[in-house]
Kinemage of the C-alpha trace (Angstrom):
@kinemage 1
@onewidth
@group {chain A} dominant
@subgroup {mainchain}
@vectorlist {calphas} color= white
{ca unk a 1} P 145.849 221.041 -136.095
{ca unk a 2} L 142.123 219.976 -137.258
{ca unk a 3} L 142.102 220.407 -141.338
{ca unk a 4} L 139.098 220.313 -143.550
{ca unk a 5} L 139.024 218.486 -146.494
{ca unk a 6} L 136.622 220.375 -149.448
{ca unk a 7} L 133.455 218.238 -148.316
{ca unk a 8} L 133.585 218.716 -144.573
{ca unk a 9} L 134.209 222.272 -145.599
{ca unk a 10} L 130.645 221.601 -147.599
{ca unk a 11} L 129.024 219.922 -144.696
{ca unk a 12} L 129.518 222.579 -142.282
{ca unk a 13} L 129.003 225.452 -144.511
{ca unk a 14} L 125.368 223.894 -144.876
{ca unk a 15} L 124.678 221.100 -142.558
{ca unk a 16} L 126.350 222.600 -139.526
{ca unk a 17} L 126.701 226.048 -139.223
{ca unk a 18} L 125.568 226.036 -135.669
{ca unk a 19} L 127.635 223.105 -134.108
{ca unk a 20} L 130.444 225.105 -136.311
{ca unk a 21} L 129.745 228.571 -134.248
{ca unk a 22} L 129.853 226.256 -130.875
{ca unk a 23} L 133.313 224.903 -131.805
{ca unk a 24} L 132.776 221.115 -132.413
{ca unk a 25} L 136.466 220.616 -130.730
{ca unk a 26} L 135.699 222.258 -128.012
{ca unk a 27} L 132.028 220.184 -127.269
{ca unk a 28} L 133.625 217.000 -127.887
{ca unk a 29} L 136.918 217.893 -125.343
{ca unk a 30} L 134.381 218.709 -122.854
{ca unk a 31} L 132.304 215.826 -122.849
{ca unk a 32} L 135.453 213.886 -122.883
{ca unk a 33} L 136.836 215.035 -120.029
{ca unk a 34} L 133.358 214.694 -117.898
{ca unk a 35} L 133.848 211.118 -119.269
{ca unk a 36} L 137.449 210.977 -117.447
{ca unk a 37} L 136.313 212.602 -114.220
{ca unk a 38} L 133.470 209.797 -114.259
{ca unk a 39} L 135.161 206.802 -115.174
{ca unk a 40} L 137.588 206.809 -112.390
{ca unk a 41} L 134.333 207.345 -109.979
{ca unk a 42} L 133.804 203.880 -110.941
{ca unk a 43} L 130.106 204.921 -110.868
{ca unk a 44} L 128.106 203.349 -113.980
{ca unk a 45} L 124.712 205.174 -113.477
{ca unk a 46} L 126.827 208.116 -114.160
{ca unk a 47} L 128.863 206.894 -116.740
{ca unk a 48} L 125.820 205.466 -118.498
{ca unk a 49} L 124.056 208.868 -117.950
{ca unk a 50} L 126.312 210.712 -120.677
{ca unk a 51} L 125.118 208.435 -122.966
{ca unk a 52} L 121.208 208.798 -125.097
{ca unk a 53} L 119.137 206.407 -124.232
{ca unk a 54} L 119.123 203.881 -127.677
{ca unk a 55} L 123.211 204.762 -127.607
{ca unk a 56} L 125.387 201.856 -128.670
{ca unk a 57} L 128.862 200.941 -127.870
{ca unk a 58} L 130.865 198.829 -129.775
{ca unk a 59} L 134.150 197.800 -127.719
{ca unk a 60} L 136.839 196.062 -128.141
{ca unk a 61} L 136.377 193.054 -125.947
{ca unk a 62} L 132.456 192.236 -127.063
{ca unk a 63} L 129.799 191.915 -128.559
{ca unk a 64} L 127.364 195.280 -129.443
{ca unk a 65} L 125.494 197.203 -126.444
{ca unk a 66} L 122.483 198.774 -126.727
{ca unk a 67} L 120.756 201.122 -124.670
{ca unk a 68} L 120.768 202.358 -121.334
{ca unk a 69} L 120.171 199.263 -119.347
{ca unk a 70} L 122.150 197.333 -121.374
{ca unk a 71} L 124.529 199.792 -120.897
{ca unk a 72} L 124.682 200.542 -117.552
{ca unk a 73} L 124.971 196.728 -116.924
{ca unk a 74} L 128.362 196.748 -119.338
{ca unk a 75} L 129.806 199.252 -117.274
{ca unk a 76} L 129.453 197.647 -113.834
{ca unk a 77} L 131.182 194.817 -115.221
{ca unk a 78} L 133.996 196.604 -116.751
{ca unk a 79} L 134.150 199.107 -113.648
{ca unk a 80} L 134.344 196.484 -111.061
{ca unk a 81} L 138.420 196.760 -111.958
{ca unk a 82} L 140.187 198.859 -110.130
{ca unk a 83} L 140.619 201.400 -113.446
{ca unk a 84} L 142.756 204.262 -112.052
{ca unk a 85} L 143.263 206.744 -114.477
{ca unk a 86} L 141.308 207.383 -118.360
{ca unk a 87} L 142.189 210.755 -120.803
{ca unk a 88} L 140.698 211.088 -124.066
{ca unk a 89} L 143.010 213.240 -126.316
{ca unk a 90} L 140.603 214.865 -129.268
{ca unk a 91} L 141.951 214.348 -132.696
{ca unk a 92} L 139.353 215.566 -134.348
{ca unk a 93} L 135.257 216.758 -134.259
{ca unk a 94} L 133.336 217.481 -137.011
{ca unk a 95} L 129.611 218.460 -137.313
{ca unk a 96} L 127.617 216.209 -139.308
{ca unk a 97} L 124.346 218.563 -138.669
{ca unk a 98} L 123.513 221.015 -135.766
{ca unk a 99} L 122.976 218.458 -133.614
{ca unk a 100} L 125.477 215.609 -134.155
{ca unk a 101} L 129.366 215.580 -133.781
{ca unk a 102} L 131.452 212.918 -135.066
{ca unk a 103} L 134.845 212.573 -133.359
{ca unk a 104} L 137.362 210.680 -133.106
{ca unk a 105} L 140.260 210.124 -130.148
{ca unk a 106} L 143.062 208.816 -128.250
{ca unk a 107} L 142.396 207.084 -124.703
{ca unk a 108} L 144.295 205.546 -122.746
{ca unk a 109} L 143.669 204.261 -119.228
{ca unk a 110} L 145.796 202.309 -116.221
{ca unk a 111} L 144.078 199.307 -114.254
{ca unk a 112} L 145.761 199.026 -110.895
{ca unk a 113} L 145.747 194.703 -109.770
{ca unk a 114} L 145.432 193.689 -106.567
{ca unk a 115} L 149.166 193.364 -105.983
{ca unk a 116} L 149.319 197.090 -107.089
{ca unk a 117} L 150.940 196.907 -110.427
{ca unk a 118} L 149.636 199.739 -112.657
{ca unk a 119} L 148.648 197.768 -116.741
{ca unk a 120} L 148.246 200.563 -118.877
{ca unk a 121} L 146.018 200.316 -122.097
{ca unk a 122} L 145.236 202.722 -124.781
{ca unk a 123} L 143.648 203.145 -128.550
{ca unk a 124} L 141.359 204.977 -130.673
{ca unk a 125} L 138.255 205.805 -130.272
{ca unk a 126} L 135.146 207.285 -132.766
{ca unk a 127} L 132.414 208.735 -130.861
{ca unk a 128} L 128.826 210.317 -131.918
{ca unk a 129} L 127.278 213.210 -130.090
{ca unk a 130} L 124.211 214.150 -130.587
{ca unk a 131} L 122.534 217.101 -128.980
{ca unk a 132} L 119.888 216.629 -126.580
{ca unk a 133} L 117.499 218.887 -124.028
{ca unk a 134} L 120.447 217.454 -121.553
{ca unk a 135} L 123.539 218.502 -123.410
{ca unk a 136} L 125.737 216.504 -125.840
{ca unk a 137} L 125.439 213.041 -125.599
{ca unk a 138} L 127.200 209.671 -126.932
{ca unk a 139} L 125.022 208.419 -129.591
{ca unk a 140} L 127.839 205.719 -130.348
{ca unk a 141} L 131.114 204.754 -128.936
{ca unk a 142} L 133.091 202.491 -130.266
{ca unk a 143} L 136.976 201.630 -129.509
{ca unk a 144} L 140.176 199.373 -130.207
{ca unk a 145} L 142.757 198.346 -127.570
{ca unk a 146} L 146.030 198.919 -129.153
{ca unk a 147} L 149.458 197.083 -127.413
C-alpha cells in the first residue's frame, strides 16, 4: 500500500494535482510494463524510444549514459544476451510536478546461456518520468543488481 508522508502530501496538494488525478501508480505500471514487452523484443531502437532524448541511465555495471544515441548504443550491447524474461513490480510513484513522476521498483529478469541454463537477476530500480507530447517518458533510470 503507497503511504504519504506530510510533505509528499504537500507536494501533490500543490505541485501535482494533475499527475495526482492521473494516478501516478498507475502511469508508472504502464510504462513499466511497455518496458517488459520491449525488452524481451531485444529491439534497442524501441527500448531507447521510451526514453527523452537527454535521458540518463545510471546502471549497475557502468559508467553514466547519456542521451539517445548513447543510449541506444548501451542497449544493443546489453541486448545482444539472450535476456528472456524482465517485470518491474511498482513500489511506489509520486508526482514531483504535473509533469514528472518519481518511482521507484523491483525488476528482475532471466538471461538464458547458450547451453540453455536460465541466470536470473533482480534489484531496485528509481526511475523519472517526465511528460512529453509522446507520453511519459524515462528522464532517468538508474538500477542495482542485487544476489
Amino acid at each position: 500500500m503507497l503511504r504519504f508522508s506530510p510533505i509528499a502530501a504537500f507536494v501533490v496538494a500543490t505541485l501535482g494535482p494533475a499527475v495526482a488525478q492521473e494516478d501516478p501508480h498507475a502511469i508508472v505500471a504502464a510504462a513499466d510494463a511497455e518496458y517488459d514487452r520491449v525488452f524481451v523484443t531485444h529491439n534497442a531502437e524501441r527500448l531507447t524510444a521510451l526514453y527523452t532524448d537527454d535521458a540518463t541511465i545510471l546502471s549497475a555495471t557502468g559508467p553514466a549514459t547519456t542521451g539517445s544515441k548513447a543510449i541506444l548504443g548501451f542497449w544493443r550491447k546489453v541486448l545482444k544476451g539472450n535476456w528472456t524474461t524482465h517485470t518491474f513490480q511498482v513500489v511506489s510513484a509520486e508526482p514531483l510536478s504535473d509533469n514528472t513522476i518519481v518511482a521507484t521498483a523491483h525488476w528482475s529478469s532471466d538471461l538464458t546461456s547458450a547451453d540453455g541454463k536460465v541466470m536470473p537477476y533482480h534489484g531496485d530500480a528509481v526511475q523519472i518520468f517526465v511528460k512529453s507530447d509522446q507520453g511519459w517518458k524515462l528522464k532517468l533510470a538508474s538500477w542495482n543488481v542485487l544476489k
